[in-house]
C-alpha positions as CSV (number, residue, x, y, z in Angstrom):
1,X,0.0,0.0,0.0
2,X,1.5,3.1,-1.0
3,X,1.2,6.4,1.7
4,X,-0.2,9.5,0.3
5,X,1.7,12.4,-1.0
6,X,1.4,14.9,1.6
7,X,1.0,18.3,-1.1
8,X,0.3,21.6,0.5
9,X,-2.8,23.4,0.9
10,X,-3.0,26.5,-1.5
11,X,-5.5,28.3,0.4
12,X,-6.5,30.4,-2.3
13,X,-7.4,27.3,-4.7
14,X,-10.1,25.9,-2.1
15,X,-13.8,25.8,-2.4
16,X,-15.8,28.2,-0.7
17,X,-16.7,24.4,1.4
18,X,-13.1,23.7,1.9
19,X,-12.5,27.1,3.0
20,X,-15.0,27.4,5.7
21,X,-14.4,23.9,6.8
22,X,-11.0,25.2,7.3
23,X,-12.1,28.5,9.2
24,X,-14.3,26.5,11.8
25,X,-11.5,24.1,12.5
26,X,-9.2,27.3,13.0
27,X,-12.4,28.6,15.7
28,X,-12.4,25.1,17.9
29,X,-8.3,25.5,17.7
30,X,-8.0,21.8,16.0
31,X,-6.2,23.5,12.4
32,X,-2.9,23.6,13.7
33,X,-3.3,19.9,14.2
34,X,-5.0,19.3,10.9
35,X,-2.4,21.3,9.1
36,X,0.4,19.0,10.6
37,X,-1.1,15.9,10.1
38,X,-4.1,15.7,7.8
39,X,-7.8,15.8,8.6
40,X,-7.3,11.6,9.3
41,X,-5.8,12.9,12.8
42,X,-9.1,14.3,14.1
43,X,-11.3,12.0,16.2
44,X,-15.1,11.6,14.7
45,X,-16.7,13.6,17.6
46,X,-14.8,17.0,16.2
47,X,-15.1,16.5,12.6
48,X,-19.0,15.6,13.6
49,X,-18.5,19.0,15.3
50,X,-17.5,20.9,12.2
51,X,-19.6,19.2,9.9
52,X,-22.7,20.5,12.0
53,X,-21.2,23.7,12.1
54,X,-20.9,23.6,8.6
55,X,-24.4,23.1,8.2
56,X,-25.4,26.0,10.8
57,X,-23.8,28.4,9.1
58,X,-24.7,27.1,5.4
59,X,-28.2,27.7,6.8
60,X,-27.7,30.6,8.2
61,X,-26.3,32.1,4.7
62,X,-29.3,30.7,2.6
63,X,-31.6,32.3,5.3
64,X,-30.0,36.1,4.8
């Protein structure tokens, strides 16, 4: 099995997704972690977390 080639994260090529998935793991202080070693290092409780965050503040945009 061959590992995957860690490439680094050009902020400015993400998805308006990618990039507030990014900003709500930077606000419950788990991006330094993610940006060291991948999003595989979080447990499923806090990616859980920012996935339901992600969804509180999609609705929250739609709802403006």
């Amino acid at each position: 099995m061959t590992a995957k080639k860690n490439k680094p994260i050009k902020l400015d090529e993400l998805t308006q997704e990618e990039k507030l998935k990014y900003e709500i793991a930077e606000e419950l202080g788990l991006l330094d972690r993610v940006m060291k070693d991948g999003w595989k290092s979080l447990s499923s409780k806090e990616t859980g977390r920012i996935g339901g965050l992600m969804t509180k503040k999609k609705k929250a945009m739609n709802n403006d």
